[in-house]
Backbone as a printed PyTorch tensor [residue, N CA C, xyz], in Angstrom:
tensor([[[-11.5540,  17.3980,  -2.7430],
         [-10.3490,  16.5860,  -2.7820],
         [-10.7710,  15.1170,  -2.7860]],

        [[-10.7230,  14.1770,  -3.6210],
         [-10.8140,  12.9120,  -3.5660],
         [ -9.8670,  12.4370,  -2.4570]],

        [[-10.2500,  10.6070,  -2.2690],
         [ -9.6390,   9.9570,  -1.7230],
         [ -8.4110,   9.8090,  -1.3790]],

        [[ -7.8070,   9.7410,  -3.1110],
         [ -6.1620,   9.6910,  -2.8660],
         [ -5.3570,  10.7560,  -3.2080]],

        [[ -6.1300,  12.1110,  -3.4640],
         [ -5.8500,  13.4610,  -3.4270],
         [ -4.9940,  13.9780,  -2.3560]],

        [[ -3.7000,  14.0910,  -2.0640],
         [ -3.5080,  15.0460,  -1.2310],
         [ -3.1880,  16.2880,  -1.1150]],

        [[ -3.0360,  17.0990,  -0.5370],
         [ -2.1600,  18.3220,  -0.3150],
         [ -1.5300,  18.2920,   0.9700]],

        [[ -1.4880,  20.2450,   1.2280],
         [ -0.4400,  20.2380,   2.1250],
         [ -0.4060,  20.3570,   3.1820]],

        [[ -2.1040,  20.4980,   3.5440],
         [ -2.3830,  20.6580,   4.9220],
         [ -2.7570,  18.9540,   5.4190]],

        [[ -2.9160,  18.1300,   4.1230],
         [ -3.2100,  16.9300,   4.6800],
         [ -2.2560,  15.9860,   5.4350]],

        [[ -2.7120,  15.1500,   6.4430],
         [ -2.1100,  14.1500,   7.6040],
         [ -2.2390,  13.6180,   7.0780]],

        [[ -0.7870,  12.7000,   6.7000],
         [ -1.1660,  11.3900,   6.0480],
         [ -0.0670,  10.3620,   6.8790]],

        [[ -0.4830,   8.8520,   7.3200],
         [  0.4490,   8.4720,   7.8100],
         [ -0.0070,   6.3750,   6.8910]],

        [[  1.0850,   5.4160,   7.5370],
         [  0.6140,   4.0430,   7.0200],
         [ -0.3550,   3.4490,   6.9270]],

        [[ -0.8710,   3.1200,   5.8240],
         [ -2.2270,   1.9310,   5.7260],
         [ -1.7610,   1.1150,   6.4250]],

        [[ -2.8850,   0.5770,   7.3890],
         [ -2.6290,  -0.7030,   7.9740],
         [ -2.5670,  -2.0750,   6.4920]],

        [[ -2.8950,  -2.1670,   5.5350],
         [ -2.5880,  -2.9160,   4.3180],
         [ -1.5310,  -2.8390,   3.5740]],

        [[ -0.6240,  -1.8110,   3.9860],
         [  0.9140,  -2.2140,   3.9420],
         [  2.1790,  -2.5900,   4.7330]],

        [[  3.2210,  -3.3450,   4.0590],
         [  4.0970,  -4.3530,   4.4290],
         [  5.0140,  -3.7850,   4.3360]],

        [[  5.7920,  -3.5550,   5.2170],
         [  6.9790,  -2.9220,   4.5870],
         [  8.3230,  -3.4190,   4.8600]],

        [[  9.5550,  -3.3910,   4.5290],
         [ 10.6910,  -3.8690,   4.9630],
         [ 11.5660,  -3.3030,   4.3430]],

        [[ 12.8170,  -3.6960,   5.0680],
         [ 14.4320,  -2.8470,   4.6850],
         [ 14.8560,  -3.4200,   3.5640]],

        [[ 15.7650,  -3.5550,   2.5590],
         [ 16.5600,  -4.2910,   1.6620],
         [ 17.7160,  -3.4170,   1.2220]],

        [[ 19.0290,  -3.2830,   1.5250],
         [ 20.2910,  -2.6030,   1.4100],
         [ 19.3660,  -1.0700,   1.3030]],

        [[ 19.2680,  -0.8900,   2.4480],
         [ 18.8670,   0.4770,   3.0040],
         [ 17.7980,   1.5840,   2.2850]],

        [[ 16.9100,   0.0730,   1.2060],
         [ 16.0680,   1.0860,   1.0340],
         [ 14.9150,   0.1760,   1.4700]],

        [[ 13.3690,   0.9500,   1.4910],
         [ 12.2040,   0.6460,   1.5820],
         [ 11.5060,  -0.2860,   0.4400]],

        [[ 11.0140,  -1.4890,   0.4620],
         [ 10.4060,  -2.4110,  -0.0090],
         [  9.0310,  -2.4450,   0.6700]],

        [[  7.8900,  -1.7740,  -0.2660],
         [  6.7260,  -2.0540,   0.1810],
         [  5.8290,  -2.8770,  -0.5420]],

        [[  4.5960,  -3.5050,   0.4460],
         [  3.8560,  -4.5000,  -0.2190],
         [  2.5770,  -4.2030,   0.3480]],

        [[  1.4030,  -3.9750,  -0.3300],
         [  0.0080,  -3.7860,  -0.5280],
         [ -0.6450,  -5.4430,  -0.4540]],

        [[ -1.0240,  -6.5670,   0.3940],
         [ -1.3570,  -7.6020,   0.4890],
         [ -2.5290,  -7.6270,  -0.5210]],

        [[ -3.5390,  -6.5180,  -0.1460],
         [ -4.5280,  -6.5710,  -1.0570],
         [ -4.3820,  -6.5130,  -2.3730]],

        [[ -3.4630,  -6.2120,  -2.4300],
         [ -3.6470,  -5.5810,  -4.3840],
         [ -2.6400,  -6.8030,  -5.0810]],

        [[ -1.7230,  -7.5780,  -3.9150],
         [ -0.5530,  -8.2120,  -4.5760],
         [  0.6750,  -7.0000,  -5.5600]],

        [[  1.0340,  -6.1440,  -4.8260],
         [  1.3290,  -5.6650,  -5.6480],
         [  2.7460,  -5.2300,  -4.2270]],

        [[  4.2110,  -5.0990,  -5.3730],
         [  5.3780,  -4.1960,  -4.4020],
         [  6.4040,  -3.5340,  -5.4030]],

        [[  6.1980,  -2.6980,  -4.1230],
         [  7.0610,  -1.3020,  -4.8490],
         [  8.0630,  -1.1160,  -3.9280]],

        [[  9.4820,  -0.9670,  -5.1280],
         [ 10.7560,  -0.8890,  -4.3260],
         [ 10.8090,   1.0700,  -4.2440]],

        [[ 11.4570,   1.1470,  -3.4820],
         [ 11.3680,   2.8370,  -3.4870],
         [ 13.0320,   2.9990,  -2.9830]],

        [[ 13.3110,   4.3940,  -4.3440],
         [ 14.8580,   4.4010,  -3.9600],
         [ 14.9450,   5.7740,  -2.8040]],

        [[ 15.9860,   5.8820,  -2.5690],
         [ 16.1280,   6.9480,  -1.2840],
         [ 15.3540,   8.0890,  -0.9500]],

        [[ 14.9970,   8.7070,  -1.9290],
         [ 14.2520,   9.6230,  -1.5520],
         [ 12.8460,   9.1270,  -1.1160]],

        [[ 11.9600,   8.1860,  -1.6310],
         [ 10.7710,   7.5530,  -1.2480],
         [ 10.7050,   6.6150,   0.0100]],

        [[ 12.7280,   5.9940,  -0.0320],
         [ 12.7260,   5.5200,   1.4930],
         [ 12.4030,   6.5710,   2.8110]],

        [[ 13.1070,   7.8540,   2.3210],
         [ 13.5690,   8.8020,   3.0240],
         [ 11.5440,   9.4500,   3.4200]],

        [[ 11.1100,   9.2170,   2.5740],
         [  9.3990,   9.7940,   2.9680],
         [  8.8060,   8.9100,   3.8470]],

        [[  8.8530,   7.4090,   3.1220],
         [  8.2940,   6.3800,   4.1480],
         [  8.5160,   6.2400,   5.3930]],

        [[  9.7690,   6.1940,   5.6720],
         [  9.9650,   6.4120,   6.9890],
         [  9.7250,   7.0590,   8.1870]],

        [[  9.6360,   8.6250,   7.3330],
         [  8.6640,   9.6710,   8.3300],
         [  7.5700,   9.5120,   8.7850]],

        [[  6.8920,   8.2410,   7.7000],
         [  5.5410,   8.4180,   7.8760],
         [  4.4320,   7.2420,   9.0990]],

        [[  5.2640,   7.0050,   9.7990],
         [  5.4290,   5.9790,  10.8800],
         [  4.1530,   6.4650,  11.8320]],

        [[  4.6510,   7.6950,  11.9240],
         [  3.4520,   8.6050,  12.8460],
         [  2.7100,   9.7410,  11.8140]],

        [[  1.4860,  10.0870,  12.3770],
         [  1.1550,  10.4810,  10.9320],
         [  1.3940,  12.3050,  11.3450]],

        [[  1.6340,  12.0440,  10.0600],
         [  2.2860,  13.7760,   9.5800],
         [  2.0610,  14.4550,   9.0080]],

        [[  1.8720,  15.9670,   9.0150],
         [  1.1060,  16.8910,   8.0430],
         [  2.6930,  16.9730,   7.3180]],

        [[  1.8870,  16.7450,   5.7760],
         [  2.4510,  17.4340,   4.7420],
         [  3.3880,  18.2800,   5.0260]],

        [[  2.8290,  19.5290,   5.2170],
         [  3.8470,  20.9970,   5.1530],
         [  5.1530,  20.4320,   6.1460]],

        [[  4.6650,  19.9050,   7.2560],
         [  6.0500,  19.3570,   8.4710],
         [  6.7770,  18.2330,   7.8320]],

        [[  6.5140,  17.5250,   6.8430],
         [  7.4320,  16.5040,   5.8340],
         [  8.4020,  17.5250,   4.8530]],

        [[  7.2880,  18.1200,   4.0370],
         [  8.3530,  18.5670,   3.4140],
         [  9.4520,  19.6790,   4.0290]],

        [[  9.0400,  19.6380,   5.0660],
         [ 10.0840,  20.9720,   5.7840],
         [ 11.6870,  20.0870,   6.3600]],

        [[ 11.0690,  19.0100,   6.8310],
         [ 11.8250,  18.2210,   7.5810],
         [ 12.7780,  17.8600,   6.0230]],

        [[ 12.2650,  17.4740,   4.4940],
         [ 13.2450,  16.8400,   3.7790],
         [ 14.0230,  18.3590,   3.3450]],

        [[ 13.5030,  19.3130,   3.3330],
         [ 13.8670,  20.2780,   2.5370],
         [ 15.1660,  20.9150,   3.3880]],

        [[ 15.1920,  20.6190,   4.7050],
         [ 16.2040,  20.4610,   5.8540],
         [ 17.1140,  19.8560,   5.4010]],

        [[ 16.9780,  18.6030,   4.7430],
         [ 17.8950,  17.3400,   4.4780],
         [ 18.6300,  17.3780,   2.9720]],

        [[ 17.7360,  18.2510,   2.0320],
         [ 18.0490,  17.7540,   0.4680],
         [ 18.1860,  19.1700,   0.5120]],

        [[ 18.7020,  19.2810,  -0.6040],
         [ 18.8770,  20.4440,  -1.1330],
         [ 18.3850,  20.6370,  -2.7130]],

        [[ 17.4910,  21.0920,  -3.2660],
         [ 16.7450,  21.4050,  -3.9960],
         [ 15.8310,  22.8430,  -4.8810]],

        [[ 15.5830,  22.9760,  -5.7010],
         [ 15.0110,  24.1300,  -6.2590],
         [ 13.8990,  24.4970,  -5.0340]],

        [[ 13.4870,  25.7040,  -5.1560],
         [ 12.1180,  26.0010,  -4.1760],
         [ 11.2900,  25.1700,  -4.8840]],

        [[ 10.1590,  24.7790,  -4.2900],
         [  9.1660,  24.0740,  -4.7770],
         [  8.9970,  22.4220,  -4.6720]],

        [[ 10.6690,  22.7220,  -5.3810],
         [ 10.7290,  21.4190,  -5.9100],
         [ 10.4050,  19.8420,  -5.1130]],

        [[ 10.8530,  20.1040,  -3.5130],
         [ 10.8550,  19.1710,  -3.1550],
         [  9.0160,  19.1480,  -2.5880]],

        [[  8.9400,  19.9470,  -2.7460],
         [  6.9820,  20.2210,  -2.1500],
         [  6.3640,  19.0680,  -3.2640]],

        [[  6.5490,  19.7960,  -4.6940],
         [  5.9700,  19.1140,  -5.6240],
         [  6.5510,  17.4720,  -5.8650]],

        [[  7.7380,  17.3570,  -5.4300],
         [  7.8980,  15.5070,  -4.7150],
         [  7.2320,  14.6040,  -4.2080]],

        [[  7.6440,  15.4690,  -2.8420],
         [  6.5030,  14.8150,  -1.8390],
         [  5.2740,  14.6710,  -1.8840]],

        [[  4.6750,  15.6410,  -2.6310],
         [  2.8530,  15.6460,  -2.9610],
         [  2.5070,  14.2870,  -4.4780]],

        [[  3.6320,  14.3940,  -4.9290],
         [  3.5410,  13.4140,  -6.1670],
         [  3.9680,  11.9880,  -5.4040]],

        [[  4.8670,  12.1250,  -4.7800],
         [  5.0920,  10.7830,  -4.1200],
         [  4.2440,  10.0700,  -3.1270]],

        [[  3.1440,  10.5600,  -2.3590],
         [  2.6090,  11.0830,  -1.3750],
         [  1.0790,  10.1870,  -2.2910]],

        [[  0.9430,  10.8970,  -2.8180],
         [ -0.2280,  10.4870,  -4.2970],
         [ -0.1370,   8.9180,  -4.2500]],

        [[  1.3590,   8.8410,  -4.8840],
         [  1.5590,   7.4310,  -5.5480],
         [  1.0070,   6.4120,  -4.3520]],

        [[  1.7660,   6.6780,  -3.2070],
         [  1.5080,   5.9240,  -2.0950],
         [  0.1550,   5.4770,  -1.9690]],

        [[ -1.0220,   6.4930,  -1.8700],
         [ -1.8960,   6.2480,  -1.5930],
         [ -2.8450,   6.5830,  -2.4960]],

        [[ -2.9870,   6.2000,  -3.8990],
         [ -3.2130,   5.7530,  -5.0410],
         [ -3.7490,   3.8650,  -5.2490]],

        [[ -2.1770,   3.4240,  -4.3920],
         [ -1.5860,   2.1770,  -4.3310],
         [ -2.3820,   1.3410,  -2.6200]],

        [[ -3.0010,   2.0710,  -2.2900],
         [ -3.6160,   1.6200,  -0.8820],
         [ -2.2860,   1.7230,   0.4460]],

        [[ -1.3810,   2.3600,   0.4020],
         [  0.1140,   2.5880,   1.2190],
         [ -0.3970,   3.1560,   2.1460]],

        [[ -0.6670,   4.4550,   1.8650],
         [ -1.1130,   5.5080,   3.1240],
         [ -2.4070,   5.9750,   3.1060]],

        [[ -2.9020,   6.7170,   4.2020],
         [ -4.1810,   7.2870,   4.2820],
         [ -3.8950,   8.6860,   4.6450]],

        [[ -5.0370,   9.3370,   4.8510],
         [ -4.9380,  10.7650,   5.1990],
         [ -5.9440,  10.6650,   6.3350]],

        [[ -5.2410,  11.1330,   7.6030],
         [ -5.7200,  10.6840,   8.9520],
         [ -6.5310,  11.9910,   9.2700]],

        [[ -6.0500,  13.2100,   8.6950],
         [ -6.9280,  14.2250,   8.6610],
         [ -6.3170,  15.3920,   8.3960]],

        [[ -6.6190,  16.7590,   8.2710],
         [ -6.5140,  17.5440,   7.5190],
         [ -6.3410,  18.7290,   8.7450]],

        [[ -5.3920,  19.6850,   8.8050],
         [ -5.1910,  20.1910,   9.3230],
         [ -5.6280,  21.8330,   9.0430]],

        [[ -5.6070,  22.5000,   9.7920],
         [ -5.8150,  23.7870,   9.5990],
         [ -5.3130,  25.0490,   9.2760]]])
């Protein structure tokens, strides 16, 4: 698994190199290093937020799949794509890998 590889057993919670803030109730993040920000609409607010404390995968998507209503899969293959982007972008890390 590379760096910014995740799956579903992986812990992933905030880079300390991201910024983040509210703007009409969604998530506005900023990467200092890279100069770079990404607005994220509800559903990516709705991830970021969880990710405060760090969290295995499988317990994220359980917690949105609680919340959204969606095809099977579907919201797994979200979160793992969204999850990516984040920390692709220097956002999040993977604090460790669970069993």
């Amino acid at each position: 698994m590379s760096e910014t590889e995740i799956g579903r057993n992986s812990i992933v919670c905030w880079s300390s190199e991201a910024v983040a803030t509210e703007v009409n109730g969604e998530v506005v993040l900023m990467n200092l290093e890279r100069d770079r920000c990404h607005g994220l609409g509800d559903t990516g607010s709705a991830i970021w937020r969880r990710l405060r404390e760090p969290v295995c995968v499988t317990e994220l998507t359980m917690q949105l799949e609680a919340e959204y209503e969606a095809a099977p899969g579907e919201i797994e293959l979200d979160v793992l794509r969204t999850l990516g982007e984040f920390a692709a972008e220097g956002l999040i890390q993977v604090c460790a890998t669970s069993q």
